[in-house]
N, CA and C of each residue as an Amber inpcrd file, in Angstrom:
protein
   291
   7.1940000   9.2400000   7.9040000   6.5710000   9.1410000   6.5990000
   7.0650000  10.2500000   5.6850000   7.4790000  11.6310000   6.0360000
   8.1860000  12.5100000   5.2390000   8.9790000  11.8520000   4.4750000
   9.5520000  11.8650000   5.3980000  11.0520000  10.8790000   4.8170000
  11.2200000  10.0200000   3.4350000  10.2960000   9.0500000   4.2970000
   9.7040000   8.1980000   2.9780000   8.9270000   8.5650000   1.5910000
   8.6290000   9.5230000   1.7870000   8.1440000  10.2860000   0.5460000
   8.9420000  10.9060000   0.0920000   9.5910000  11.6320000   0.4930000
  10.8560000  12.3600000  -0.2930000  11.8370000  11.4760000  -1.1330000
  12.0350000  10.5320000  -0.0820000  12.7530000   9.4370000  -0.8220000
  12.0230000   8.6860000  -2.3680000  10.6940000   8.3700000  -1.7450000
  10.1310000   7.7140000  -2.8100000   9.8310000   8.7440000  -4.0970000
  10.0250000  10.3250000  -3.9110000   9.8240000  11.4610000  -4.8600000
  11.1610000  11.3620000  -5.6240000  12.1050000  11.2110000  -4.8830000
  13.6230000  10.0810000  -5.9440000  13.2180000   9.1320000  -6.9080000
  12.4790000   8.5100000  -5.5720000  13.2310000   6.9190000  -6.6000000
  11.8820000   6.9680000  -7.5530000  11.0910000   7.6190000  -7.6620000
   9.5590000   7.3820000  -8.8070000  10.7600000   8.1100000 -10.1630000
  11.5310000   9.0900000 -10.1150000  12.1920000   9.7570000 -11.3030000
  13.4210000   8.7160000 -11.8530000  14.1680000   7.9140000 -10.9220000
  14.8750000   7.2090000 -11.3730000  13.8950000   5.7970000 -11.9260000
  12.9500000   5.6000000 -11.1330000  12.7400000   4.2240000 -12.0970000
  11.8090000   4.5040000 -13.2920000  11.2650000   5.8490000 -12.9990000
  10.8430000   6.1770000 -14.6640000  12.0180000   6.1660000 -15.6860000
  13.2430000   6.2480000 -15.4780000  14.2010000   6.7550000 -16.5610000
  14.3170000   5.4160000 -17.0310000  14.5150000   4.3080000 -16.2840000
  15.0300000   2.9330000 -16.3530000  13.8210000   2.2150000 -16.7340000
  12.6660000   2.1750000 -16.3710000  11.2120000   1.4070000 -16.5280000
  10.3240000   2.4040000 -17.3680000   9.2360000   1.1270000 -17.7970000
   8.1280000   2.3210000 -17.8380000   6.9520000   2.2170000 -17.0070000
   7.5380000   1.3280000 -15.9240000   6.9150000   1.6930000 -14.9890000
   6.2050000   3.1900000 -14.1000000   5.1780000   3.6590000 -13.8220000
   4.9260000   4.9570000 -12.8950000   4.8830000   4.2760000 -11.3580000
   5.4680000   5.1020000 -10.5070000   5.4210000   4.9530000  -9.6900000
   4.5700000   5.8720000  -8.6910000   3.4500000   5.5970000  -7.7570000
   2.8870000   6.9180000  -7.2770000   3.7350000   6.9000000  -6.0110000
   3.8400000   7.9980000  -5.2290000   5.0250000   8.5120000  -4.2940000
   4.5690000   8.2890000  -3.0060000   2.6760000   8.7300000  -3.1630000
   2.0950000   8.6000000  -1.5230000   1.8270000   6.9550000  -1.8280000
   1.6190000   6.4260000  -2.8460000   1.2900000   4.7610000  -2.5920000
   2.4040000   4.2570000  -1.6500000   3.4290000   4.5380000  -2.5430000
   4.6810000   3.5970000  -2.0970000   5.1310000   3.8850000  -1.1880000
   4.7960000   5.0210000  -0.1040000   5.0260000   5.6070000   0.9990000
   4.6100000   4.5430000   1.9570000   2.6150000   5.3330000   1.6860000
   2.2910000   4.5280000   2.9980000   2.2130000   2.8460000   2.7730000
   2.6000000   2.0260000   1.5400000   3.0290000   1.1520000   1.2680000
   4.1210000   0.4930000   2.4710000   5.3950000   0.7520000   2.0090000
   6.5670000   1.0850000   2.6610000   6.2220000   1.5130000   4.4010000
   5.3730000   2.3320000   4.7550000   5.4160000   2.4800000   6.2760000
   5.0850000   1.3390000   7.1870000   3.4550000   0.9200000   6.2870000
   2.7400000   0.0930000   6.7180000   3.8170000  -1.4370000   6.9200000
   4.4940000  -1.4520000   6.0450000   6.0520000  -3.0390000   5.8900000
   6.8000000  -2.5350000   7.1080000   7.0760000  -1.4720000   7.0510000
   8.5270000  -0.9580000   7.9330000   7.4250000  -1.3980000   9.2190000
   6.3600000  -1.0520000   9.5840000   5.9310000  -0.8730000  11.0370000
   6.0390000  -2.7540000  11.2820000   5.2090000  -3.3860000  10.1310000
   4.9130000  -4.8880000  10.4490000   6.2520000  -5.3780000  10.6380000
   7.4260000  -5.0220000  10.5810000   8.5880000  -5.6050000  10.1810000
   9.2460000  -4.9830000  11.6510000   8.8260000  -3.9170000  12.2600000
   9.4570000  -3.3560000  13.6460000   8.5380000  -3.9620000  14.6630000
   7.4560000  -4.6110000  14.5570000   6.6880000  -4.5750000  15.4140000
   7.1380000  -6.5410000  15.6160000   7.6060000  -7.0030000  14.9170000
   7.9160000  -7.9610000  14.5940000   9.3820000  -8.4960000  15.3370000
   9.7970000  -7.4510000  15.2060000  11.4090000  -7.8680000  15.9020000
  11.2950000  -6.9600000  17.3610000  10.3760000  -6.8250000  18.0010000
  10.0150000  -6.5010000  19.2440000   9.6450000  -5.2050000  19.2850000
   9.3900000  -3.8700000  18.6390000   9.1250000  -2.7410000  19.1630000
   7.6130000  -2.9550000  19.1470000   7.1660000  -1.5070000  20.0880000
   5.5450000  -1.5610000  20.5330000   5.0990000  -0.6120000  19.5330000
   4.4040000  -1.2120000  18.8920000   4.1880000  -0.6000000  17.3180000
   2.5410000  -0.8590000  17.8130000   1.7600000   0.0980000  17.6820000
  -0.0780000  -0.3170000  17.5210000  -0.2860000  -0.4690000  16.4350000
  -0.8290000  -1.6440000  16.4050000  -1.4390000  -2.1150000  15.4030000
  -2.4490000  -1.7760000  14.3910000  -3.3120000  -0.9620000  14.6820000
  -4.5690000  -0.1500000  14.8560000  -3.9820000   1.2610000  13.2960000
  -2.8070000   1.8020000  13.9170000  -1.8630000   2.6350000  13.1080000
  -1.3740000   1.7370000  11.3170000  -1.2850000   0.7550000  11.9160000
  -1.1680000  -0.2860000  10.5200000  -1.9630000  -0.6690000   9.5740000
  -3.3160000  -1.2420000  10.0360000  -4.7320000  -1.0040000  10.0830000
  -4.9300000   0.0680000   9.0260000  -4.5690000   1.0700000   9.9740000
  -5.3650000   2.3360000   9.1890000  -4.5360000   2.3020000   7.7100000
  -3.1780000   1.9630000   7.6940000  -2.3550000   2.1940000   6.4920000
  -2.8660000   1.1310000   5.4200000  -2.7530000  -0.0590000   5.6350000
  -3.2060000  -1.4110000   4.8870000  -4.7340000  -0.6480000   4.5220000
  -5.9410000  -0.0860000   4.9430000  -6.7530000   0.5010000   4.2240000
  -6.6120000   1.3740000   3.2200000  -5.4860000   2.3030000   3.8050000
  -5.4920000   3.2160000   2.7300000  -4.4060000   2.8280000   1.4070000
  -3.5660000   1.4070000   1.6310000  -3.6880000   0.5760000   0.3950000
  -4.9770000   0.3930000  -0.3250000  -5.3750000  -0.1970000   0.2580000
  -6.6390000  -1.3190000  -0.7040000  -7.3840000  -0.2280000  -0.7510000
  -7.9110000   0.8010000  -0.7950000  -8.3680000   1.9520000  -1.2980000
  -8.0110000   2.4990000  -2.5070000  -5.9540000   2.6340000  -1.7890000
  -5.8850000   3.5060000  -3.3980000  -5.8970000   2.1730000  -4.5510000
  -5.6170000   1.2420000  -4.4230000  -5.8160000   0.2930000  -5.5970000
  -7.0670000   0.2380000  -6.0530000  -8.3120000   0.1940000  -4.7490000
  -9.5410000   0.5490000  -6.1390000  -9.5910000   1.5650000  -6.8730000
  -8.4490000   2.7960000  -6.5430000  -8.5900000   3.7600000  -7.4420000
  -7.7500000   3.7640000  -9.0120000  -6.8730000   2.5630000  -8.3650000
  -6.1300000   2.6290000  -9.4410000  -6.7190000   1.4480000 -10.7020000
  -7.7730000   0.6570000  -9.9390000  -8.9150000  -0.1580000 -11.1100000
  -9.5650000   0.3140000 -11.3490000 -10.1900000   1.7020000 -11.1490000
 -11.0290000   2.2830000 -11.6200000 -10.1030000   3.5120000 -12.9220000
  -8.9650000   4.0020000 -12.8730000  -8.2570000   4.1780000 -14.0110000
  -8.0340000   3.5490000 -15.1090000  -8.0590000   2.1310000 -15.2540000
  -7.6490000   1.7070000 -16.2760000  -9.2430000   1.6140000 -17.2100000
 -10.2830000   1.7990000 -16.9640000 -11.2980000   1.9330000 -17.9090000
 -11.4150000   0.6400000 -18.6920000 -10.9360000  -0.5240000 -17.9890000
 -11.7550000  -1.4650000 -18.6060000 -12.5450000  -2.1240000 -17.7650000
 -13.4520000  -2.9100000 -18.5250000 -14.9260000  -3.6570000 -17.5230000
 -14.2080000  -4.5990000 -16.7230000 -13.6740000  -5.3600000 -17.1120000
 -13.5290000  -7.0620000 -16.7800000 -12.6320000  -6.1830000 -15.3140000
 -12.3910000  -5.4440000 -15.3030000 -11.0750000  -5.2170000 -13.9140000
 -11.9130000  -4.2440000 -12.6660000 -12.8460000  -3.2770000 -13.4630000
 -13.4720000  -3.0160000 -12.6480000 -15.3960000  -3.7660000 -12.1530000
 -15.1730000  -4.8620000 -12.7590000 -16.2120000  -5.7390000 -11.7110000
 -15.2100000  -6.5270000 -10.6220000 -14.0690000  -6.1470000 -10.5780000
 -13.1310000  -6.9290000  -9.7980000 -12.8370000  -6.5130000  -8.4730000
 -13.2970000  -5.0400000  -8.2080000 -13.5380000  -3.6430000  -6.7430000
 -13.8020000  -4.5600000  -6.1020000 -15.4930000  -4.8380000  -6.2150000
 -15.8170000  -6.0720000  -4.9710000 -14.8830000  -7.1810000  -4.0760000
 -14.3890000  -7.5770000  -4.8870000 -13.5650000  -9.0530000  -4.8730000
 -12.0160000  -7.9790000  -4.3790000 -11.2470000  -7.3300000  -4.5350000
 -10.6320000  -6.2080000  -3.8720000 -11.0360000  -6.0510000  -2.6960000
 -12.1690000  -5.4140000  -2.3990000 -12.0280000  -4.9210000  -1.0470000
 -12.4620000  -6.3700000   0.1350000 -13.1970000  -7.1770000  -0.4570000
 -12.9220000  -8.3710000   0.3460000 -11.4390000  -9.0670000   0.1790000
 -11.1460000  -9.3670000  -0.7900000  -9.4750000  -9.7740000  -0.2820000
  -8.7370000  -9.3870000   0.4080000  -8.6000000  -7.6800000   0.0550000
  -7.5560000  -6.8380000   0.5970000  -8.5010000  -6.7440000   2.1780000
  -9.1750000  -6.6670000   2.9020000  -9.9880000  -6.4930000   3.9670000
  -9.2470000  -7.7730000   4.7270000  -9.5580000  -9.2960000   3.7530000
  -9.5250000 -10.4020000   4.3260000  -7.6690000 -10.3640000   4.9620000
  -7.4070000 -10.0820000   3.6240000  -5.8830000 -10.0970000   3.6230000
  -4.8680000  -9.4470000   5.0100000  -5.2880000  -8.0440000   5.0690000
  -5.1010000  -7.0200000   6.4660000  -5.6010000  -7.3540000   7.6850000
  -6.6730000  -8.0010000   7.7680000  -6.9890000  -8.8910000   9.0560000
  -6.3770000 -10.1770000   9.0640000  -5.7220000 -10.7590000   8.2260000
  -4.2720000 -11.8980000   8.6300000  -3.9110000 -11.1830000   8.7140000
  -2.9570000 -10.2550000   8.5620000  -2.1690000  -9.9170000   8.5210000
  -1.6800000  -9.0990000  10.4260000  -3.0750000  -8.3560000  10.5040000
  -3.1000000  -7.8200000  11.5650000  -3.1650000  -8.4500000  12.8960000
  -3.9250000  -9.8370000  12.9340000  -4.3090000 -10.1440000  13.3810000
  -2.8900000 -11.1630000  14.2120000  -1.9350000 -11.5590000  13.3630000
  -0.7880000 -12.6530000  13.3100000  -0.2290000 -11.2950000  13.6350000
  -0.1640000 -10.4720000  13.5640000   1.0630000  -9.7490000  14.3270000
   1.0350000  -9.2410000  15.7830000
């Protein structure tokens, strides 16, 4: 995960120059780990699942944080409906792998 952050501490400065997109560095990290593991665990390594789990939460976490930034209503009555999707979503997800 170092790794991946350092890297992603790159690429957030290059795609600001090009986008106006922001990029956050620990999102796209444990973003990125949580893919890399489903994607190794997938083509045969013994990856725990449990470790994935924990990452796919701390997605759907930081996204309620990031609906709770934008300060409008209509997005933040939407948390609820978030953490059941993203919940629902990570248990397919976990569950099929």
């Amino acid at each position: 995960m170092a790794g991946l952050y350092a890297l992603w501490l790159v690429l957030r400065n290059v795609i600001g120059k090009i986008s106006k997109f922001k990029v956050c560095a620990i999102c796209a990290t444990v973003v990125s780990t949580w893919v890399s593991l489903i994607v190794l665990k997938l083509i045969g390594y013994a990856i725990n699942p449990i470790i994935i789990a924990i990452l796919m939460g701390e997605s759907i976490t930081g996204f309620m944080y990031m609906l709770e930034r934008t300060k409008n209503k209509k997005l933040l009555l939407m948390k609820p409906l978030v953490i059941f999707l993203g919940t629902l979503f990570a248990y397919i997800i976990i569950t099929g792998v």
